[in-house]
PAVEX-966320 format. One record per residue (C-alpha): residue number from 1; residue in one letter; x, y, z. Coordinates in steps of 0.05 Angstrom, whole numbers, plus 5000, padded with zeros to 4 digits. Layout:
BEGIN
<pt pos="NUM" code="A" X="X" Y="Y" Z="Z"/>
...
END
This chain:
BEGIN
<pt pos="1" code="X" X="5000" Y="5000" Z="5000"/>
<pt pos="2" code="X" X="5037" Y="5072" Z="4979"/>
<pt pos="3" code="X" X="5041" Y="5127" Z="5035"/>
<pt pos="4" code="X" X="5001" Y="5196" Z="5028"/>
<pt pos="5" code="X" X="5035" Y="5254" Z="5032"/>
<pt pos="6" code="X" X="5003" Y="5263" Z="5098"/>
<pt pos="7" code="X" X="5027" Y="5205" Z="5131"/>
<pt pos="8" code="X" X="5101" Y="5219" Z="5100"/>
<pt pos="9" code="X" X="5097" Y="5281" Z="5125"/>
<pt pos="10" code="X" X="5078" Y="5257" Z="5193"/>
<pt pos="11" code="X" X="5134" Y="5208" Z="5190"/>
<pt pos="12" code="X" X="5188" Y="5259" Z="5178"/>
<pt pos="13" code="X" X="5155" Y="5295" Z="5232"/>
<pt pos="14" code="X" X="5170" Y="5237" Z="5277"/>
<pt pos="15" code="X" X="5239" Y="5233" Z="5257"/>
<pt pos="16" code="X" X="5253" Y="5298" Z="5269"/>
<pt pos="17" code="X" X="5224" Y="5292" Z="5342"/>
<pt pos="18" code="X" X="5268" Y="5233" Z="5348"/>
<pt pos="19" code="X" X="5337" Y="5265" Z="5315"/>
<pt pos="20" code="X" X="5313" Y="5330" Z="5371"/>
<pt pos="21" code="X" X="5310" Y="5283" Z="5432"/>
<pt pos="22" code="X" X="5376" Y="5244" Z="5427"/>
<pt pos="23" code="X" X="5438" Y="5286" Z="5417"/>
<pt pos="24" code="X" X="5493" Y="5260" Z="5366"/>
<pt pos="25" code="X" X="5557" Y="5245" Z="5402"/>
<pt pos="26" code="X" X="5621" Y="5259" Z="5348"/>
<pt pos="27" code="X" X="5690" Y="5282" Z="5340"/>
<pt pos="28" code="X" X="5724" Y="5349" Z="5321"/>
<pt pos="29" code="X" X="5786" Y="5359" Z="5290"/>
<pt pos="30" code="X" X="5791" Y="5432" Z="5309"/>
<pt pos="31" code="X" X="5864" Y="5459" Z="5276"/>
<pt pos="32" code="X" X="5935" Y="5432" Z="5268"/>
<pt pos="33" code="X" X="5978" Y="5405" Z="5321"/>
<pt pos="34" code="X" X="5973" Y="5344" Z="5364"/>
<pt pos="35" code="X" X="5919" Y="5305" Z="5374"/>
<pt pos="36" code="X" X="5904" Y="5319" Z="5447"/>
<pt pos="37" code="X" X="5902" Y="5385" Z="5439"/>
<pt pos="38" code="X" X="5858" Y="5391" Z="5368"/>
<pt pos="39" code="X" X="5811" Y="5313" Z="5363"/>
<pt pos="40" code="X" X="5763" Y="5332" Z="5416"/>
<pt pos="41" code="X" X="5692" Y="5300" Z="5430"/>
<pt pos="42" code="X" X="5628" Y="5341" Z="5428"/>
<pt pos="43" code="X" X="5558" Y="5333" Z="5413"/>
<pt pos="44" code="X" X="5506" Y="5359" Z="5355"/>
<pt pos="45" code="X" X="5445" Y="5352" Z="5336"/>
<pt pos="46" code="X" X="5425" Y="5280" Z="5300"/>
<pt pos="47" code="X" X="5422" Y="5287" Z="5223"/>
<pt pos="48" code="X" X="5354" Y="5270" Z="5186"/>
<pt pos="49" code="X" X="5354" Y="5244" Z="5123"/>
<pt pos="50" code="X" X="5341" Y="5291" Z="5067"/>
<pt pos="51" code="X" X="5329" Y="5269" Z="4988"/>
<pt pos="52" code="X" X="5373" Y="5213" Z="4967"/>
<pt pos="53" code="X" X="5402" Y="5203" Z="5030"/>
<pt pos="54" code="X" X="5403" Y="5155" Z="5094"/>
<pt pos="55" code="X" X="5421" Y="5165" Z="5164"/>
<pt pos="56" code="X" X="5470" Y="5100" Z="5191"/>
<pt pos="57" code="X" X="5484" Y="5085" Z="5261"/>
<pt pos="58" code="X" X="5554" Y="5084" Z="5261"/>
<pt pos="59" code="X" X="5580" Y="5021" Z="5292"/>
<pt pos="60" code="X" X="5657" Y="5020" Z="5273"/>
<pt pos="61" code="X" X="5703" Y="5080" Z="5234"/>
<pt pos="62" code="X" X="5767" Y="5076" Z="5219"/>
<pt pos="63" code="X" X="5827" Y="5115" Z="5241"/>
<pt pos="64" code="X" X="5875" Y="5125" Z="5185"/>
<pt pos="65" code="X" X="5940" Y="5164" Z="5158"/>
<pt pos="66" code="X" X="5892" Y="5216" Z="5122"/>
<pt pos="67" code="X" X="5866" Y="5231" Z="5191"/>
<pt pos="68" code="X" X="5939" Y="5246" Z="5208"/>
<pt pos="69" code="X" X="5957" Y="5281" Z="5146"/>
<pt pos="70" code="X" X="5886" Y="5333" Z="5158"/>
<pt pos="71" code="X" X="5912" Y="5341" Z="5229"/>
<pt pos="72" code="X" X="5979" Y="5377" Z="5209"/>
<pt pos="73" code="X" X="5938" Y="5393" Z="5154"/>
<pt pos="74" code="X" X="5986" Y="5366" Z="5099"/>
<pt pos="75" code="X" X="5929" Y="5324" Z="5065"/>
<pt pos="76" code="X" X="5926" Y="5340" Z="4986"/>
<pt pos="77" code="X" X="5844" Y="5364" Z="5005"/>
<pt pos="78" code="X" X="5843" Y="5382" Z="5069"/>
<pt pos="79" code="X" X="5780" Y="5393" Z="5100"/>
<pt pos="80" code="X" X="5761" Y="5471" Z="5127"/>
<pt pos="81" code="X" X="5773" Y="5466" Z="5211"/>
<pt pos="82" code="X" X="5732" Y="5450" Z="5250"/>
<pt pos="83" code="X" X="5702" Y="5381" Z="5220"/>
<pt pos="84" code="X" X="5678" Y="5328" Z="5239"/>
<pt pos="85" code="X" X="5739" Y="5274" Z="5213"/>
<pt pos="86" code="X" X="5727" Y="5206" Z="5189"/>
<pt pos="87" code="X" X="5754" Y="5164" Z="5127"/>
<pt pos="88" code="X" X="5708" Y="5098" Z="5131"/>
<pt pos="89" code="X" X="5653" Y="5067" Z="5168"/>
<pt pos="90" code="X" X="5607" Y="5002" Z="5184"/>
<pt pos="91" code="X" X="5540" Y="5007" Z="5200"/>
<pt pos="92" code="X" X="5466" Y="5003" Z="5197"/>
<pt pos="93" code="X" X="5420" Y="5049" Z="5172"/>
<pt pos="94" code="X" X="5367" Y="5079" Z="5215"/>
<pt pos="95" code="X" X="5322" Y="5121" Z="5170"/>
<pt pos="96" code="X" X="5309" Y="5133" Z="5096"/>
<pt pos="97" code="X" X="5305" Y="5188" Z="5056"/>
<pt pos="98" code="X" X="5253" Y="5210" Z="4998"/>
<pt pos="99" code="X" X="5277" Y="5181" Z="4933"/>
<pt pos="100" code="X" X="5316" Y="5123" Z="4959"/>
<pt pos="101" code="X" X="5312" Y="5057" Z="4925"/>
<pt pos="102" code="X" X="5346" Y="4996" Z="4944"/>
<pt pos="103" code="X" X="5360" Y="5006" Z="5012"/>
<pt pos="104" code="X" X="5313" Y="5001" Z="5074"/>
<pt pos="105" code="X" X="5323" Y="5014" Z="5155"/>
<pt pos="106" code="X" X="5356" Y="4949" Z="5186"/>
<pt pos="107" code="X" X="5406" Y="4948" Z="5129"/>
<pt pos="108" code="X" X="5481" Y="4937" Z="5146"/>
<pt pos="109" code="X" X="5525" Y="4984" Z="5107"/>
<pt pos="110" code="X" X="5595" Y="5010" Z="5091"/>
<pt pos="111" code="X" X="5620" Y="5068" Z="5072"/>
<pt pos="112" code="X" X="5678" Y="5116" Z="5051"/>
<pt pos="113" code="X" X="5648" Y="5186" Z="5060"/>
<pt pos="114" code="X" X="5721" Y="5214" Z="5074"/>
<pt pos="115" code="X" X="5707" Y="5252" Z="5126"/>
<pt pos="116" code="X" X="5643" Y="5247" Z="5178"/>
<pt pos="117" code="X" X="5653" Y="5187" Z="5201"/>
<pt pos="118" code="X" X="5673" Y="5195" Z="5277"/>
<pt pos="119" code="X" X="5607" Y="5207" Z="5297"/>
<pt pos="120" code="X" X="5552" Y="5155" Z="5322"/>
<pt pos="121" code="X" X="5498" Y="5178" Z="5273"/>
<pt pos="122" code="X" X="5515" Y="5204" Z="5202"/>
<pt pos="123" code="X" X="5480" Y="5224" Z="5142"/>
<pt pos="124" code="X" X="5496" Y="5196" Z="5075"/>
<pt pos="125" code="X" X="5484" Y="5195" Z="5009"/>
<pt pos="126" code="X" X="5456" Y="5128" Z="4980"/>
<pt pos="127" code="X" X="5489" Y="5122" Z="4920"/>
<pt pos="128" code="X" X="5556" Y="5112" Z="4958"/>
<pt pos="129" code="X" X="5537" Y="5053" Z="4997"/>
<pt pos="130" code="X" X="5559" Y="4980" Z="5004"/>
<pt pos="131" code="X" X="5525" Y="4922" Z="5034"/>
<pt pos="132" code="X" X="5560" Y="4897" Z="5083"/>
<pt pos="133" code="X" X="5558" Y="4826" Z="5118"/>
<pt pos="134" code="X" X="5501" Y="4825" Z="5173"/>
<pt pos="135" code="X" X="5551" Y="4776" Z="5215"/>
<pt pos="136" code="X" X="5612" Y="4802" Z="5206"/>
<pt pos="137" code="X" X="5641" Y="4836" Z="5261"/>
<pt pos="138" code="X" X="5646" Y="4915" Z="5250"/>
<pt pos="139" code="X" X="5724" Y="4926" Z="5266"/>
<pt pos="140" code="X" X="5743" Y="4875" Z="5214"/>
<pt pos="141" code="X" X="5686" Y="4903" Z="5171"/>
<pt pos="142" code="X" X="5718" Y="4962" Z="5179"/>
<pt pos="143" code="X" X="5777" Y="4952" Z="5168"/>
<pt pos="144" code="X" X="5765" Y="4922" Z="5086"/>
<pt pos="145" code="X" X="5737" Y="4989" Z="5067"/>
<pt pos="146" code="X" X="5791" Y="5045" Z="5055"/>
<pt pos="147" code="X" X="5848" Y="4989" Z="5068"/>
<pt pos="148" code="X" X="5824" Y="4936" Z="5042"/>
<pt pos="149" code="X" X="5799" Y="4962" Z="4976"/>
<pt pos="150" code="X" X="5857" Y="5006" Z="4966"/>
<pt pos="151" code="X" X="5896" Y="4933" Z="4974"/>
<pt pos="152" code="X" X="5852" Y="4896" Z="4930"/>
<pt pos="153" code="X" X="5855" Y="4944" Z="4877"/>
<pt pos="154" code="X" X="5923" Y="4956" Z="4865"/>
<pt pos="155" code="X" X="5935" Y="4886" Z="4862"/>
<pt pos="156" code="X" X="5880" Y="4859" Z="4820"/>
<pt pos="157" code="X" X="5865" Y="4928" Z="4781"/>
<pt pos="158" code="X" X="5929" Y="4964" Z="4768"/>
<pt pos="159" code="X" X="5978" Y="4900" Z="4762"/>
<pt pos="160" code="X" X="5927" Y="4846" Z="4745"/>
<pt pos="161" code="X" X="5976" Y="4829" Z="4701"/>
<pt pos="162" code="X" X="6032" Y="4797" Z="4753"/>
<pt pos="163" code="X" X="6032" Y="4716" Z="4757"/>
<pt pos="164" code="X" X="6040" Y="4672" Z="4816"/>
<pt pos="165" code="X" X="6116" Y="4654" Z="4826"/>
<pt pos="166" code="X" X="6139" Y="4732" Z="4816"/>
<pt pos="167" code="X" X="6161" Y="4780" Z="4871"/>
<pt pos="168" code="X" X="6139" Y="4839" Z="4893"/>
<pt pos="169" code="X" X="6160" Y="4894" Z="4951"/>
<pt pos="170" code="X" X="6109" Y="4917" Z="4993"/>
<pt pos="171" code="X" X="6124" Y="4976" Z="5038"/>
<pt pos="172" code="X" X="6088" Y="4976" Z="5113"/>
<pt pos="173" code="X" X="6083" Y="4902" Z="5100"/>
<pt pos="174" code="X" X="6046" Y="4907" Z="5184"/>
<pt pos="175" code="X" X="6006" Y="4970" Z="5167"/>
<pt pos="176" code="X" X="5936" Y="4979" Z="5152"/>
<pt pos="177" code="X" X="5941" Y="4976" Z="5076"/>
<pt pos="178" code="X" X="6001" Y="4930" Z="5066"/>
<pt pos="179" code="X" X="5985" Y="4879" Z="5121"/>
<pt pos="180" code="X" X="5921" Y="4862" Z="5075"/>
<pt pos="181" code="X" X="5961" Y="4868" Z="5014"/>
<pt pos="182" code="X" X="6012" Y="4823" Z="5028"/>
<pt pos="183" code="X" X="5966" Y="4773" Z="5054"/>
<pt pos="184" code="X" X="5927" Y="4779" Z="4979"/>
<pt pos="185" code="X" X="5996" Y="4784" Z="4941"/>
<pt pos="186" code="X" X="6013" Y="4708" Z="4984"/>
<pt pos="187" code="X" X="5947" Y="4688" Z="4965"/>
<pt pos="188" code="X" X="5959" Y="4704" Z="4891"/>
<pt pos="189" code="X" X="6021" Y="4662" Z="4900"/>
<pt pos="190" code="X" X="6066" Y="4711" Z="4893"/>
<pt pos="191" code="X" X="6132" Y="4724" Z="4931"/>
<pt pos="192" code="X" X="6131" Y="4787" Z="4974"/>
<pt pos="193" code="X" X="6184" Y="4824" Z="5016"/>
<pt pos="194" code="X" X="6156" Y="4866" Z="5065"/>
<pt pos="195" code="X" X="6191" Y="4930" Z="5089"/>
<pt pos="196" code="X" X="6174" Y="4932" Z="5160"/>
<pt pos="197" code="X" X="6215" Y="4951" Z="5224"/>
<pt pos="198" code="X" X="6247" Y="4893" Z="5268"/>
<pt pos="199" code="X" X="6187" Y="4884" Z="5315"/>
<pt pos="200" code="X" X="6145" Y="4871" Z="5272"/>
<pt pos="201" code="X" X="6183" Y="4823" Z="5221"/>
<pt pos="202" code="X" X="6157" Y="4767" Z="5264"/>
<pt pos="203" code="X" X="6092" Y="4788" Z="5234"/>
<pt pos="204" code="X" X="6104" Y="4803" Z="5168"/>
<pt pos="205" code="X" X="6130" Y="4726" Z="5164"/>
<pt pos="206" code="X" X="6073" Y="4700" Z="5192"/>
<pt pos="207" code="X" X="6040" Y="4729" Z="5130"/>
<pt pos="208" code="X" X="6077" Y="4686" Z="5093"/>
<pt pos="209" code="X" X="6120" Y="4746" Z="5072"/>
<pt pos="210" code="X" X="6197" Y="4758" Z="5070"/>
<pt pos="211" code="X" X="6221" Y="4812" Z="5129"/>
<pt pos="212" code="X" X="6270" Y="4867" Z="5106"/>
<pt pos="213" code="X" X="6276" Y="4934" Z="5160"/>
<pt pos="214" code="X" X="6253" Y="4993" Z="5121"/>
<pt pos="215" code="X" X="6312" Y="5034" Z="5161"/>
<pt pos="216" code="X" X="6363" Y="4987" Z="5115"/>
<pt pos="217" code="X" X="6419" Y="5044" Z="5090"/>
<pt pos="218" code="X" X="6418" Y="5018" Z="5023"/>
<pt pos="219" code="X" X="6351" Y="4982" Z="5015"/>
<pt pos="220" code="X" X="6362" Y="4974" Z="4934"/>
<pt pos="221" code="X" X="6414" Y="4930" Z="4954"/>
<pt pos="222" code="X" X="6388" Y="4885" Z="5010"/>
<pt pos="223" code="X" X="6319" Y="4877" Z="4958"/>
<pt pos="224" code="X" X="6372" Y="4863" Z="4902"/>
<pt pos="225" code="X" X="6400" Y="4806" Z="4953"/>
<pt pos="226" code="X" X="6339" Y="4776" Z="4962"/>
<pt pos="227" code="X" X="6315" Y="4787" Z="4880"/>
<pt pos="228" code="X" X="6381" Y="4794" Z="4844"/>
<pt pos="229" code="X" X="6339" Y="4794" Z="4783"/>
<pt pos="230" code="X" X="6302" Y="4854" Z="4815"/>
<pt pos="231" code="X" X="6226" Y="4861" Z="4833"/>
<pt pos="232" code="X" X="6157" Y="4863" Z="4789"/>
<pt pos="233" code="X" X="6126" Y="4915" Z="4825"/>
<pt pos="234" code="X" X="6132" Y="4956" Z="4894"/>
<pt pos="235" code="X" X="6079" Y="4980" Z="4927"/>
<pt pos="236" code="X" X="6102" Y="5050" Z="4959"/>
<pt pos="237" code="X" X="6065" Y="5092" Z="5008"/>
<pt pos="238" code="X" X="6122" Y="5133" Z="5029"/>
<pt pos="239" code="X" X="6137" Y="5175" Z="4977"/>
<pt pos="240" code="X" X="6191" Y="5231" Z="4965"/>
<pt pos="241" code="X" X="6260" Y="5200" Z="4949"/>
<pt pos="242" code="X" X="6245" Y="5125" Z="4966"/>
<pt pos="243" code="X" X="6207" Y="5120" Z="4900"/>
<pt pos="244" code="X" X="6277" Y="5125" Z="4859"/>
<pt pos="245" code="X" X="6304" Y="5064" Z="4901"/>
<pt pos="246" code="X" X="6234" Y="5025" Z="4891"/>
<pt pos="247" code="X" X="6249" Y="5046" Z="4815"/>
<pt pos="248" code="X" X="6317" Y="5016" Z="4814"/>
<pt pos="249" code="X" X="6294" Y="4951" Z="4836"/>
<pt pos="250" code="X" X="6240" Y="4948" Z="4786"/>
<pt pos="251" code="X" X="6256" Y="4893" Z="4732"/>
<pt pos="252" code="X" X="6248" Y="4917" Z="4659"/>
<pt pos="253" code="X" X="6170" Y="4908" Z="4653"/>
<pt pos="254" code="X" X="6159" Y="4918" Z="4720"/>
<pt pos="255" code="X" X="6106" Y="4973" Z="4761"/>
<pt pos="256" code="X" X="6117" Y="5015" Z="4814"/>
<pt pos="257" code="X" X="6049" Y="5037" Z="4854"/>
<pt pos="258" code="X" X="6053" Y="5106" Z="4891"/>
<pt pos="259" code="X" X="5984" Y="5103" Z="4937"/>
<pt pos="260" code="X" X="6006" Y="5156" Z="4991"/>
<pt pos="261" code="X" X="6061" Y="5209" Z="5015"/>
<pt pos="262" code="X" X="6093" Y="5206" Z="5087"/>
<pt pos="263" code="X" X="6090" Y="5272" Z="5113"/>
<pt pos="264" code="X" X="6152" Y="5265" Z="5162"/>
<pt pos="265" code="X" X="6196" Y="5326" Z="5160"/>
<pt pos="266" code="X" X="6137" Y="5361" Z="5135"/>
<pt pos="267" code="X" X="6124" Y="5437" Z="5176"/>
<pt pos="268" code="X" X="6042" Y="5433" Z="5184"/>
<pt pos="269" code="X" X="6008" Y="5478" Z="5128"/>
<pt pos="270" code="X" X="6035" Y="5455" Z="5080"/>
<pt pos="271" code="X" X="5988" Y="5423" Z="5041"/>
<pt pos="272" code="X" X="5998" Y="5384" Z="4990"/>
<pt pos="273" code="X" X="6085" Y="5396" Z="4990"/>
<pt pos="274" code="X" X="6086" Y="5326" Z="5021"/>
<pt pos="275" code="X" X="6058" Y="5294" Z="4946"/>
<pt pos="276" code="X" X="6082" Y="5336" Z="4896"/>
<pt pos="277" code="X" X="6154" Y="5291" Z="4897"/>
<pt pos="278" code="X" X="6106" Y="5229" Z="4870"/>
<pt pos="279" code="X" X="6070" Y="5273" Z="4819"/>
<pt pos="280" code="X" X="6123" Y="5302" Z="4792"/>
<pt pos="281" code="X" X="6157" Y="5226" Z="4780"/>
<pt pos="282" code="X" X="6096" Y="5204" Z="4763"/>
<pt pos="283" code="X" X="6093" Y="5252" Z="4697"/>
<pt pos="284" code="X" X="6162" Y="5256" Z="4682"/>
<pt pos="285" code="X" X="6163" Y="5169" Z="4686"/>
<pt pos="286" code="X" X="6097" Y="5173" Z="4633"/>
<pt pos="287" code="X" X="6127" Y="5219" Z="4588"/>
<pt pos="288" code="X" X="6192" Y="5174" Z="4585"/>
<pt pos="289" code="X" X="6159" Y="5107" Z="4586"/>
<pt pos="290" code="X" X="6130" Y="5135" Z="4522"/>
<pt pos="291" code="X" X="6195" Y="5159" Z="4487"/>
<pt pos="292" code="X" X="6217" Y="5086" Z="4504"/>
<pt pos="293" code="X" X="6276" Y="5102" Z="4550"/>
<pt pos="294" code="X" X="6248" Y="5064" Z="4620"/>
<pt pos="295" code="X" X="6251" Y="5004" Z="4595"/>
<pt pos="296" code="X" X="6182" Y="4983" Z="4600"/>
<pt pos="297" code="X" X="6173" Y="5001" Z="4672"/>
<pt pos="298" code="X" X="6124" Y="5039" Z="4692"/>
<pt pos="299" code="X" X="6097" Y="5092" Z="4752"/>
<pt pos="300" code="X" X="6037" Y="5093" Z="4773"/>
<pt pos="301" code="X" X="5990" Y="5144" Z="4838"/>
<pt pos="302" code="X" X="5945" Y="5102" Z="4870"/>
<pt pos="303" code="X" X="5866" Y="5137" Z="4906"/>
<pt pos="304" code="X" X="5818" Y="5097" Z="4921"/>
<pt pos="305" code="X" X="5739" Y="5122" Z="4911"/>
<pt pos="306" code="X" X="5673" Y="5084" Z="4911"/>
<pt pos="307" code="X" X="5628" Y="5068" Z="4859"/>
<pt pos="308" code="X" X="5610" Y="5003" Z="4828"/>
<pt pos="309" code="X" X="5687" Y="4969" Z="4830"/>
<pt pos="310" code="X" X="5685" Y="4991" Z="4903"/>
<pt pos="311" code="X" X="5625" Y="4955" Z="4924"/>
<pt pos="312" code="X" X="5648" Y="4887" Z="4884"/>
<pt pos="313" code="X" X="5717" Y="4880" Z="4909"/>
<pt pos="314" code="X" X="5691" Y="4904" Z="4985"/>
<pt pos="315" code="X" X="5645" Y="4837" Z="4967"/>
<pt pos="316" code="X" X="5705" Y="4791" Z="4949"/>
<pt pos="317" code="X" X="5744" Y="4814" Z="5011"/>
<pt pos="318" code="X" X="5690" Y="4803" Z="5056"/>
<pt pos="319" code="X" X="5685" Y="4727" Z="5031"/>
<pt pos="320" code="X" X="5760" Y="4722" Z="5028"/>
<pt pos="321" code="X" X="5757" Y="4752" Z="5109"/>
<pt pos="322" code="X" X="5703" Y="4698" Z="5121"/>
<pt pos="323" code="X" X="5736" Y="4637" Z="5093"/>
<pt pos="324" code="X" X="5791" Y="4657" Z="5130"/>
<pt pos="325" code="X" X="5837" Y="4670" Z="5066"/>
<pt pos="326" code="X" X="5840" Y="4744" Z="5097"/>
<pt pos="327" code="X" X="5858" Y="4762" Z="5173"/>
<pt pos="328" code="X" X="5854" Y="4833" Z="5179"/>
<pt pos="329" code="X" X="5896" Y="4861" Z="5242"/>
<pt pos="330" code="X" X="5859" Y="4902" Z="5291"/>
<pt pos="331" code="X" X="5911" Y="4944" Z="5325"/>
<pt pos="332" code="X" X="5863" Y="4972" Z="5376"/>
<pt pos="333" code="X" X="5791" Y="4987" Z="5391"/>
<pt pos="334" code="X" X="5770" Y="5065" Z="5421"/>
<pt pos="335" code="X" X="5705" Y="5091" Z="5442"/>
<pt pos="336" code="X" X="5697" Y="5156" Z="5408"/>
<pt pos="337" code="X" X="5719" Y="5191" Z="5460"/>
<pt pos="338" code="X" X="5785" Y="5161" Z="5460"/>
<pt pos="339" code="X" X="5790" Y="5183" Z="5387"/>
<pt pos="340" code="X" X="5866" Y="5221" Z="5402"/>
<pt pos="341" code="X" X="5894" Y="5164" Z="5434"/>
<pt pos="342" code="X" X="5883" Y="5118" Z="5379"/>
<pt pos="343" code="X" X="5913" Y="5183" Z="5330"/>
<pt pos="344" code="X" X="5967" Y="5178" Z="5376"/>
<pt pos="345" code="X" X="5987" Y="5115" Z="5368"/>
<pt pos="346" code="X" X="5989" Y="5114" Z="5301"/>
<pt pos="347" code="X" X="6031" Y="5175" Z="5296"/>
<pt pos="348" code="X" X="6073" Y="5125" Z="5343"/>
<pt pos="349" code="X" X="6081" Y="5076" Z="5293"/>
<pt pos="350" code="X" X="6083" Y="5018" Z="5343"/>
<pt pos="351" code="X" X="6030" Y="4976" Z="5329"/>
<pt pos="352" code="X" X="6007" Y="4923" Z="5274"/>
<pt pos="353" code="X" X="5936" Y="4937" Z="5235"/>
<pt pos="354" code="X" X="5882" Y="4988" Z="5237"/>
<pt pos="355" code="X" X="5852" Y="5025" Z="5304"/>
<pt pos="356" code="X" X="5780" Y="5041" Z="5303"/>
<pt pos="357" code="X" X="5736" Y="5074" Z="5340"/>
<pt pos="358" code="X" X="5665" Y="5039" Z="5368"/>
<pt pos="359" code="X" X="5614" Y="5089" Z="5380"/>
END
């Protein structure tokens, strides 16, 4: 039976009462600096949804590098302060806005809005949505979105076209990104080496993964004694001057993947300095790979963004996760409140996986 107007009306109405009587706990990122001082909790009013939207209960977001980068505000789009901050999220939606097809209250969802996500209810649009598993737990959920895809991607998208039985280096072999990705590269049945520091080599190996300390003086040449032949791809989320030793390990025909920028060294403000280094090798690499002079090699930037690939390979990782091909690392669970901390730790660089935060 369809709805009058009336009784819509009346419904919204009800919402609205609803969103009015139950404040919206979040989390500001209110300038540069450290997190203690700027990633503060607060409260606002709970979002309706307006046309072609839903409002999700958030019940796990991520904590990532961008999060970092927007705090010293050295992210290449850095949000105007204050925001609320926010990369990815798990959860189920609550109400459902005019114009909405294919989704109904009850559903279990993730998403990649970017930024909003710290906060326990959220409006979205529905046209950027994912199912996700109803039985899944929400930190690993969670954790497949941003880091996961991003992963998936760049090994079955950008270099579908490496075969089991070649190697590959994977930087932050024990971080968020490259702990999944060198699980998926093993999978493939492909040889990795994963850059990680000494305390965590123990884990990179239990991926299945071959240890090698990122802090190495001359890393081209330890890679070049465990692949004397060289490497078919590296997988680089440092940036700056590290991508001309990943290119020197590169075999001829071979792919290096640029899919962030550290921002060590880095004064906050200033924006998007800390990428320009993998630009700028990025388009002087194309113009020569053209003109025939790299040897067949090739540079690549990475950015992950929803949209129909998203939601598919956010599918195949949650049934990789759940047939236990996957095991995502959970470095720590924070309520929201505890939001800095879990900044904080990653700044620290001390643990294995992704933190998250459980409204």
């Amino acid at each position: 039976m369809s709805t009058t107007s009336a009784e819509r009306t009346a419904a919204a109405a009800t919402a609205a009462q609803a969103a009015d009587a139950e404040p919206n706990t979040l989390v500001r990122m209110t300038g540069s600096g450290e997190p203690e001082q700027h990633i503060v909790p607060a409260e606002g009013p709970r979002p309706t949804a307006g046309k072609g939207k839903v409002v999700v209960e958030v019940q796990a977001a991520g904590v990532s590098y961008a999060e970092v980068q927007m705090l010293q505000h050295l992210h290449p789009f850095p949000p105007k302060f204050p925001f609320v901050p926010g990369y990815d999220l798990v959860g189920t939606i609550t109400e459902v806005g005019p114009g909405v097809t294919g989704w109904k209250a009850g559903d279990r969802i993730a998403a990649m809005p970017r930024q909003g996500a710290w906060q326990r209810y959220v409006e979205l649009p529905a046209k950027t949505l994912a199912a996700a598993p109803a039985d899944m737990d929400a930190a690993l959920a969670v954790s497949l979105v941003t880091n996961g895809v991003t992963a998936y991607q760049m090994l079955h998208r950008l270099t579908k076209h490496l075969r089991p039985g070649q190697t590959v280096l994977v930087h932050g072999a024990s971080g968020g990104v490259g702990a999944l990705l060198t699980q998926l590269a093993v999978h493939h049945g492909l040889r990795v080496i994963g850059t990680a520091s000494p305390a965590k080599h123990d884990t990179v190996r239990e991926f299945g993964a071959e240890p090698l300390d990122y802090r190495t003086p001359d890393l081209a040449a330890a890679v070049r004694l465990l692949a004397p032949r060289g490497v078919d791809a590296v997988f680089d989320h440092i940036g700056g001057s590290g991508l001309d030793v990943a290119w020197k390990v590169l075999v001829e025909g071979g792919t290096l993947v640029s899919f962030d920028s550290s921002v060590a060294g880095y004064r906050p403000g200033q924006w998007f300095q800390p990428h320009v280094p993998a630009l700028r090798r990025t388009v002087a690499r194309w113009f020569t790979r053209h003109l025939g002079l790299t040897g067949g090699r090739r540079m690549t930037m990475y950015y992950v963004k929803p949209g129909e690939a998203f939601n598919t390979d956010y599918a195949e990782l949650c049934r990789l996760t759940a047939e236990g091909v996957l095991r995502p690392q959970i470095a720590g669970r924070h309520p929201l409140g505890g939001a800095a901390a879990a900044v904080r730790a990653l700044l620290d660089g001390a643990t294995v996986g992704k933190h998250v935060l459980i409204p």
